[in-house]
N, C-alpha and C positions, 0 to 999 in steps of 0.2 A: 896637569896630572890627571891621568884617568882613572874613574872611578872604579875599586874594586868589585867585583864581579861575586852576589853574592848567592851562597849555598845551603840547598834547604833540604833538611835530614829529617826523618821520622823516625824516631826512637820507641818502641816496643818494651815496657814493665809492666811482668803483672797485669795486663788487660787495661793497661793506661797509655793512649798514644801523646807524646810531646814529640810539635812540632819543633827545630831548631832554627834558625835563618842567620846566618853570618857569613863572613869571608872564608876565604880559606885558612887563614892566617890564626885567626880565630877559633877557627874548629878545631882544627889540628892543635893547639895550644889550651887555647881556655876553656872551652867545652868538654873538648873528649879527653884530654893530653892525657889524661891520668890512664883512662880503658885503653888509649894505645901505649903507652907505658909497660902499663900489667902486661897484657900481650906479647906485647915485644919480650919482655920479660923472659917467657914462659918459652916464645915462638921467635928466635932471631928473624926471622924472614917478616914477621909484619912489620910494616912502615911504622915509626913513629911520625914520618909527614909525608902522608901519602898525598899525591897532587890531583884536584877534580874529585867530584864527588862518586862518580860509580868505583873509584879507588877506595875512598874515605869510607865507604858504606863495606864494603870485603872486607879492609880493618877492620873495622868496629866489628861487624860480623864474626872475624877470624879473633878476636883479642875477647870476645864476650867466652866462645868455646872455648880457650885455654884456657882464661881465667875460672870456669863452671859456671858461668852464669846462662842458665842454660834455658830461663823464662827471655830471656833480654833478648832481642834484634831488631836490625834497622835497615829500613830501605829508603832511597831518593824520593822524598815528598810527591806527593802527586799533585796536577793541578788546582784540583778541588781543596788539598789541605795547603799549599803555597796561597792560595784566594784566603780564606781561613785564618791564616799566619797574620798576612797584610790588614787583614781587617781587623784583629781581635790584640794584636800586640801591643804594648805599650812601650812610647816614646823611649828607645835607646832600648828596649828589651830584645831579647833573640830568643825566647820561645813563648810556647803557649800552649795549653792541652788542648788536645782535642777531641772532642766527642760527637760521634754519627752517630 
């Protein structure tokens, strides 16, 4: 069986960045499921399981502005904050703030 392929989001609150790291399967469900939910809600056209992360990040992006959450956005992790991630996370967890 091969190993899931895993996907790293930077989520934007309030001048607080959390990093995320998980699957896809994960994102789309256990982390965000709810923001793509609202979204969809609001907007039939946003994925509730968008596939790949430059996908997942539009969602969230597009599912934050319907909903008015309008301090909130997220981009694909950058290298320095996936380094970050790796180093600062604890066993089984899938995020971590981060602060430059």
């Amino acid at each position: 069986m091969a190993k899931e392929k895993i996907l790293y989001v930077a989520s934007h609150h309030r001048g607080m960045v959390t990093i995320w790291g998980a699957t896809q399967e994960v994102m789309n469900h256990d982390i965000f499921g709810y923001t793509l939910e609202c979204g969809n809600s609001w907007n039939h056209k946003i994925p509730r399981e968008p596939k790949g992360v430059k996908r997942l990040v539009k969602a969230l992006n597009d599912s934050a502005y319907e909903c008015r959450r309008y301090s909130d956005w997220y981009e694909e992790a950058t290298p320095e904050q996936i380094a970050y991630f790796k180093e600062n996370v604890a066993e089984g967890g899938n995020s971590v703030s981060y602060y430059k």
